[in-house]
C-alpha positions as CSV (number, residue, x, y, z in Angstrom):
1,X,-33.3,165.6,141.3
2,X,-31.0,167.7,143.6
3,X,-27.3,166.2,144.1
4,X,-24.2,167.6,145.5
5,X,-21.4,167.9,142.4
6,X,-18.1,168.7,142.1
7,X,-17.4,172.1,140.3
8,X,-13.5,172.7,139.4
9,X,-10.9,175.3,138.5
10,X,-7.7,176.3,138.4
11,X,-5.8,179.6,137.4
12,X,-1.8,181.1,137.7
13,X,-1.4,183.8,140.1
14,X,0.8,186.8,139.3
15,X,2.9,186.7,142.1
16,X,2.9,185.6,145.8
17,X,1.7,188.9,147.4
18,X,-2.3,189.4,149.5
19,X,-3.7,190.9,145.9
20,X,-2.2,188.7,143.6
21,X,-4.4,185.8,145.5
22,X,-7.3,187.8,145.8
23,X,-7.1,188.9,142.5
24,X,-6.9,185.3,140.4
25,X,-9.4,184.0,143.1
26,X,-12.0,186.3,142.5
27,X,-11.6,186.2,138.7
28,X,-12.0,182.1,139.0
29,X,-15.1,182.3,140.7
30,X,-16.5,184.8,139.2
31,X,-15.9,182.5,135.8
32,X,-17.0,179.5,138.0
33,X,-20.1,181.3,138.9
34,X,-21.2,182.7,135.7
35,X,-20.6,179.8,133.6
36,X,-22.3,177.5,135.6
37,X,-25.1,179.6,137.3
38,X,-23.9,179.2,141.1
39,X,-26.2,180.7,144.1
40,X,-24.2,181.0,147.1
41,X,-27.3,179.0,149.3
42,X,-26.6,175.7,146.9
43,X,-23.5,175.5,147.7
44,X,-22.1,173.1,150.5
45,X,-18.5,174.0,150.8
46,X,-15.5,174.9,149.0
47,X,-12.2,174.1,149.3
48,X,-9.3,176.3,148.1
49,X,-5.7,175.0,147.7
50,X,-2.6,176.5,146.0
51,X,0.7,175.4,145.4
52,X,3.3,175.8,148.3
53,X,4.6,179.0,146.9
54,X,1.5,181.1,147.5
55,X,1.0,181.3,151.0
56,X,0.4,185.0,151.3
57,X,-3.0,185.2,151.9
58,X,-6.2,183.1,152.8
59,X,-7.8,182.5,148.8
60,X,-11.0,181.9,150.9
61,X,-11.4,185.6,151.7
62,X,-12.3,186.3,148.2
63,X,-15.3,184.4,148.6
64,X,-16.4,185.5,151.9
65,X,-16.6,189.3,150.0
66,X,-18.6,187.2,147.4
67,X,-20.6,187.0,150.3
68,X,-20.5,183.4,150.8
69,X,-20.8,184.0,154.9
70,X,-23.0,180.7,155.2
71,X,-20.9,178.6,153.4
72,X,-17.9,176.0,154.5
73,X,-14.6,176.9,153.3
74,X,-11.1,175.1,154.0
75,X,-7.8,176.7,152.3
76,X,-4.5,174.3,151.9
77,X,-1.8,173.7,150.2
78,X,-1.8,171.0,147.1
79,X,1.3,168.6,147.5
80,X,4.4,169.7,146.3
81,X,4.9,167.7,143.8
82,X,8.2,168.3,141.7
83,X,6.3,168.5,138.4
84,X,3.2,170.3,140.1
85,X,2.6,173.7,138.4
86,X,4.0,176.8,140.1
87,X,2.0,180.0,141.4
88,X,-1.2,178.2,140.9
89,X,-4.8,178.3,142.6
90,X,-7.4,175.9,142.5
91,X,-11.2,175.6,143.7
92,X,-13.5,172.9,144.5
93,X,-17.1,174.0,145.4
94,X,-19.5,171.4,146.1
95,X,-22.8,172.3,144.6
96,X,-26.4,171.2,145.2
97,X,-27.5,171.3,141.2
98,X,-29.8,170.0,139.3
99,X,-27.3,170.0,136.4
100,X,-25.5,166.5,135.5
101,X,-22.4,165.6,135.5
102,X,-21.9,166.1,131.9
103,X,-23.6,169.7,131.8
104,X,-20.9,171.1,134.8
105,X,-18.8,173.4,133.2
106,X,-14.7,173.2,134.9
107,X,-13.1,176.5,134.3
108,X,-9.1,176.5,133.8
109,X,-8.0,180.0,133.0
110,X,-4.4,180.6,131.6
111,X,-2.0,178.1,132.1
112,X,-4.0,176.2,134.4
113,X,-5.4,175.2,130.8
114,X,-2.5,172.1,130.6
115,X,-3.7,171.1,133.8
116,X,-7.1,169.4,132.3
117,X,-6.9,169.2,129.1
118,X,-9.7,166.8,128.3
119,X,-11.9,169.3,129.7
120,X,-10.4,172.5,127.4
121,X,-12.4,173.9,124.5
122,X,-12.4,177.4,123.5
123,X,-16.2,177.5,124.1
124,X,-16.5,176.3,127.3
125,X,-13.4,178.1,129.0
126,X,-12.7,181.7,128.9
């Protein structure tokens, strides 16, 4: 049975600058994508937030030259937490799938690793 799930991810940008953004949100999809066999029509929406540091560019962008024209995507910031982790992207895409819960692979590249680590293992993530 088709449901609508919650696909995550998170990964450190470089630095605060248009390509930097682009960059680390491209490769996160692109891991998001393979890993878990995303088509662009299944998917609902997405919703791309960063922490308040990275505000040079629109992370969505990246996905619209996926060419994910048809598909809802919001960009914000995460709160600023003092703890929060610096220079970091993350993505929610919600996903029609046939795929359980349990078989959803979360991708946290780098750093973004400490971020979930219940979900970490060297098979599943890079």
């Amino acid at each position: 049975m088709t449901v609508c799930r919650g696909v995550r991810g998170a990964v450190p940008v470089v630095s605060n600058t248009e390509r930097d953004i682009l960059a680390a949100t491209d490769k996160l999809l692109s891991e998001l994508i393979n890993k878990n066999g995303i088509v662009a029509d299944d998917i609902a929406s997405a919703i791309f937030t960063t922490s308040p540091d990275l505000n040079a560019e629109y992370p969505a962008i990246a996905a619209r030259k996926l060419g994910w024209s048809n598909v809802a995507l919001l960009c914000g910031h995460e709160m600023n937490v003092p703890h929060g982790m610096k220079n970091c992207l993350r993505i929610l895409i919600h996903w029609n799938t046939d795929k359980s819960s349990e078989d959803i692979i979360h991708v946290y590249l780098g750093e973004a690793k400490s971020l979930r680590p219940d979900l970490h293992s060297e098979e599943r993530i890079d």
